[in-house]
Backbone bond lengths (Angstrom), bond angles and torsions (degrees), N, CA, C in turn:
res aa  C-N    CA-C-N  psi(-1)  N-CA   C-N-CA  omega(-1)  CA-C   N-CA-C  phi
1 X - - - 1.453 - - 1.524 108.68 -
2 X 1.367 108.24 130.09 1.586 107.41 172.34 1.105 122.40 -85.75
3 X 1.452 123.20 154.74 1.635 120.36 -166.38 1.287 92.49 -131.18
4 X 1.280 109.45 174.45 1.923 117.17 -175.93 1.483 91.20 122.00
5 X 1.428 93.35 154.47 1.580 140.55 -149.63 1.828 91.74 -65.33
6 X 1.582 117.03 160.61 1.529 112.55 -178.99 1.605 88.03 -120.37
7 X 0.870 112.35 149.72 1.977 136.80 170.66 1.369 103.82 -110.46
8 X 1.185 115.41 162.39 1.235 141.86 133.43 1.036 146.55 -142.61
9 X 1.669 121.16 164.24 1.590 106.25 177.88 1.518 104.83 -155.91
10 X 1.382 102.74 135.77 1.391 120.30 -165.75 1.251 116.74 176.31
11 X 1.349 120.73 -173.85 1.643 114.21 176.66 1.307 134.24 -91.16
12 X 1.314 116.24 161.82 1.155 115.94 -130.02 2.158 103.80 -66.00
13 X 1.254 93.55 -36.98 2.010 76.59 153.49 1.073 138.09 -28.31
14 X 1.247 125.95 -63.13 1.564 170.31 132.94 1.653 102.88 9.02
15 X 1.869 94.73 -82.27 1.273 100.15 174.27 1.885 138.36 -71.89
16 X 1.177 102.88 -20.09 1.369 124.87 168.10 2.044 109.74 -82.22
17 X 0.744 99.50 -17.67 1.727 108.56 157.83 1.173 134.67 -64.34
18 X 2.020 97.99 -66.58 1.399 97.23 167.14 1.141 121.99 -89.06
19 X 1.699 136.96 10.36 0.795 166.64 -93.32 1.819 69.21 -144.21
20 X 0.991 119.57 -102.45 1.404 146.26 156.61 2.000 106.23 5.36
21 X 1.058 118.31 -23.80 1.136 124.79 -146.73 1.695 101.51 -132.90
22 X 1.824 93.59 3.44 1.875 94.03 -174.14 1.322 113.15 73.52
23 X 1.317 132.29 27.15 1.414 129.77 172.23 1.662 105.60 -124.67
24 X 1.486 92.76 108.02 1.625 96.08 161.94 1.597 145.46 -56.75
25 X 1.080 106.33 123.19 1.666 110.64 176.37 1.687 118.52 -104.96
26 X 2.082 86.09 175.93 1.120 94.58 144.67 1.497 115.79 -143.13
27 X 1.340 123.71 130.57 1.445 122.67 179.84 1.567 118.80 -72.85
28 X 1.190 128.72 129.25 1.412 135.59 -150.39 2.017 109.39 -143.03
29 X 1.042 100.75 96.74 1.722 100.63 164.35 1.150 142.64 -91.20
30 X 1.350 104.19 1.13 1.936 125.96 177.54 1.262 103.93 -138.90
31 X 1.572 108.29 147.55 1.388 142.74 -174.89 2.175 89.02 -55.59
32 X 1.226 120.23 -38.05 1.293 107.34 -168.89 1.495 93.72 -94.43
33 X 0.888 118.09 -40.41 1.950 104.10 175.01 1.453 113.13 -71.17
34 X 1.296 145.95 -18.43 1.086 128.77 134.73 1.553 135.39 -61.80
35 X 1.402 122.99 -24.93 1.710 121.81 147.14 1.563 117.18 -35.44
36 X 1.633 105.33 -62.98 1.185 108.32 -169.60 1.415 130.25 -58.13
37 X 1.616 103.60 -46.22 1.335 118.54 168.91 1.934 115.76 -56.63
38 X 1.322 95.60 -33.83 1.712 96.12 -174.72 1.566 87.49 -84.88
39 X 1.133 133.46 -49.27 1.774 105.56 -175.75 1.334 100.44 -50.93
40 X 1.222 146.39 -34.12 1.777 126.29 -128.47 1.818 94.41 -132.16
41 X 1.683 108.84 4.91 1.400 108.62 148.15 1.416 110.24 -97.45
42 X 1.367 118.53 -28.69 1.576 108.74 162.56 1.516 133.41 -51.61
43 X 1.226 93.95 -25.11 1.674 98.73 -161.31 1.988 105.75 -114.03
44 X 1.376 94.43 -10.97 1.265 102.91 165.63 1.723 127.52 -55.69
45 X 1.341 126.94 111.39 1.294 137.63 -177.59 1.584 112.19 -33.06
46 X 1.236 124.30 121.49 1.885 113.36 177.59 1.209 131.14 70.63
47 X 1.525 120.70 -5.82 1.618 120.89 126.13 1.640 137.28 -53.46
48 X 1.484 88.27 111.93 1.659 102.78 -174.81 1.496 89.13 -98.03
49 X 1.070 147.78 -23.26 1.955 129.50 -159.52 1.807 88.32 -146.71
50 X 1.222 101.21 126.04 1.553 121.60 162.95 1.889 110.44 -93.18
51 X 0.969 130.80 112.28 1.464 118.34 177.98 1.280 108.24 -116.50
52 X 1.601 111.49 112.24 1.265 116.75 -163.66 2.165 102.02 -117.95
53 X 1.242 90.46 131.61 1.696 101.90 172.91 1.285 122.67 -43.89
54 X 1.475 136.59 117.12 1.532 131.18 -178.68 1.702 111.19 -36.14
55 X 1.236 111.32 -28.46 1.495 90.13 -173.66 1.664 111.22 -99.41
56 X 0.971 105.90 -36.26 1.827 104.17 166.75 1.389 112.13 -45.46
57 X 1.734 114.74 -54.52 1.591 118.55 -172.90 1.383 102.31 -48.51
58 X 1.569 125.41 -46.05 1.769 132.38 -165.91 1.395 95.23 -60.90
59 X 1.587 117.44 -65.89 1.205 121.72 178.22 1.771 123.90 -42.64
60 X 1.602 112.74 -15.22 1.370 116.10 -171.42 1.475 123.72 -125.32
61 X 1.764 92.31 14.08 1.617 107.74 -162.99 1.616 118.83 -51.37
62 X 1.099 123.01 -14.60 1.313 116.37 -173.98 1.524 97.05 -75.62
63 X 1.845 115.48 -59.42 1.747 108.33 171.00 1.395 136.48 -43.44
64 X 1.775 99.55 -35.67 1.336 90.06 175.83 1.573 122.23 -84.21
65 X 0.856 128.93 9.62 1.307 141.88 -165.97 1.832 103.33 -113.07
66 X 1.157 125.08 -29.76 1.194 122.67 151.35 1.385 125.09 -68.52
67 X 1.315 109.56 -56.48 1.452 110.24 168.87 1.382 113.40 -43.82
68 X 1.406 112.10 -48.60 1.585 99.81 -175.61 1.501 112.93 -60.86
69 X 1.065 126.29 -14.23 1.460 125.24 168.09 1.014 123.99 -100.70
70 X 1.135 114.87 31.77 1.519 131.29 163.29 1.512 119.88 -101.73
71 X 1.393 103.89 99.29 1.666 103.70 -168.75 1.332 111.02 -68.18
72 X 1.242 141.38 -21.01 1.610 148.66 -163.08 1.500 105.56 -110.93
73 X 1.656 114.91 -10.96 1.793 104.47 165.06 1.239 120.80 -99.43
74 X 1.264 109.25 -152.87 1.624 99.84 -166.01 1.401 104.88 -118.38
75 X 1.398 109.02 152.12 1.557 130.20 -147.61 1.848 95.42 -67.10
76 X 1.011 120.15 138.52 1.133 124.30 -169.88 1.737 119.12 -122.03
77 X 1.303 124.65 104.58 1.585 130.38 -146.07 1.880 115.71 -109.16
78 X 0.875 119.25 110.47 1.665 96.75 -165.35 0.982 88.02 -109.81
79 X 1.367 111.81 132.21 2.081 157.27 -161.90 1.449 92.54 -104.56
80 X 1.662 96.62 134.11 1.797 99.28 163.86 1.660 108.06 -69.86
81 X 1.204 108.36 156.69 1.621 118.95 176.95 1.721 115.06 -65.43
82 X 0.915 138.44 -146.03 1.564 136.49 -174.42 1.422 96.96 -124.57
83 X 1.555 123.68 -45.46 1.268 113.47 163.50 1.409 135.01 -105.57
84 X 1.334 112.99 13.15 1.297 110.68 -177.42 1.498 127.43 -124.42
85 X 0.825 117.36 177.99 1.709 125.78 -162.97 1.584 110.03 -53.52
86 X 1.438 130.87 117.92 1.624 124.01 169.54 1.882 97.63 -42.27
87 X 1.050 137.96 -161.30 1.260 157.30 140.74 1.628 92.51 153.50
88 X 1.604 101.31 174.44 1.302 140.44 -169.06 1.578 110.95 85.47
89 X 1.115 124.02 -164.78 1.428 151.54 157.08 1.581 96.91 -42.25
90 X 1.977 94.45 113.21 1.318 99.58 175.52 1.611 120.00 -68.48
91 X 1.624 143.01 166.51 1.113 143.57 -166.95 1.549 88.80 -64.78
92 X 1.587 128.65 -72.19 1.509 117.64 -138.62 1.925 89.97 -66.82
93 X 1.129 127.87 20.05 1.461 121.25 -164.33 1.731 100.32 -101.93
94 X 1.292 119.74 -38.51 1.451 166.53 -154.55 1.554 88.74 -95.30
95 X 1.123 133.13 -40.30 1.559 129.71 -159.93 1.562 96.85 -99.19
96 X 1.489 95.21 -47.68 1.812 99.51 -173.75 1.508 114.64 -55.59
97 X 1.662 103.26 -43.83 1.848 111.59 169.79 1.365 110.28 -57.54
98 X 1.292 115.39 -43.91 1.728 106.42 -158.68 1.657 99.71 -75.26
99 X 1.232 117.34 -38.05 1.708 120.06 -178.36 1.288 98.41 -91.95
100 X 1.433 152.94 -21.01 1.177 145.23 170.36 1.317 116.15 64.39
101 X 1.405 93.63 61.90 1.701 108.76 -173.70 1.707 92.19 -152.44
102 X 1.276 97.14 152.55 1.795 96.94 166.21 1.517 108.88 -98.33
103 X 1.120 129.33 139.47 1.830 129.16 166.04 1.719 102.88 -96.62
104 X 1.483 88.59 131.67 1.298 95.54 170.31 1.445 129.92 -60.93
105 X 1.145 128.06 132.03 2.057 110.79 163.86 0.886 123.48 -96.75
């Protein structure tokens, strides 16, 4: 199991949340300040988990979708927003693919 520090990036709800909880961000209001921040939590030294906001990830789908196929970076999780709708692929669904195991409930 890999260990290292969790990031995030999303808005500023988002980040002042987990913020709260000892998890570092970055707060992001444009489609290019969320690029930047998601490259430079990727590439950041001792990040194992990127946690990126449902609507940035939509907005960034081509990156996150590489990253996720990146076996040697760090696991990359998309968080519902503060005001908006959960949807996609639930988390324990996301965990079972990336470790390729099913967890029981």
């Amino acid at each position: 199991m890999r260990r290292g520090r969790i990031v995030a990036v999303g808005p500023a709800d988002t980040i002042l949340g987990l913020g709260l909880l000892g998890i570092e961000g970055t707060t992001v209001r444009t489609p290019r300040e969320a690029a930047l921040a998601f490259d430079q939590a990727l590439a950041a030294p001792g990040v194992a988990m990127v946690l990126l906001s449902q609507a940035w990830s939509e907005a960034l789908r081509e990156r996150v979708e590489r990253a996720s196929l990146d076996e040697g970076g760090p696991l990359v999780v998309e968080i519902p927003d503060p005001h908006g709708e959960a949807r996609g692929i639930p988390l324990t669904e996301r965990v079972e693919h990336v470790l390729g195991v099913r967890l029981e409930r």
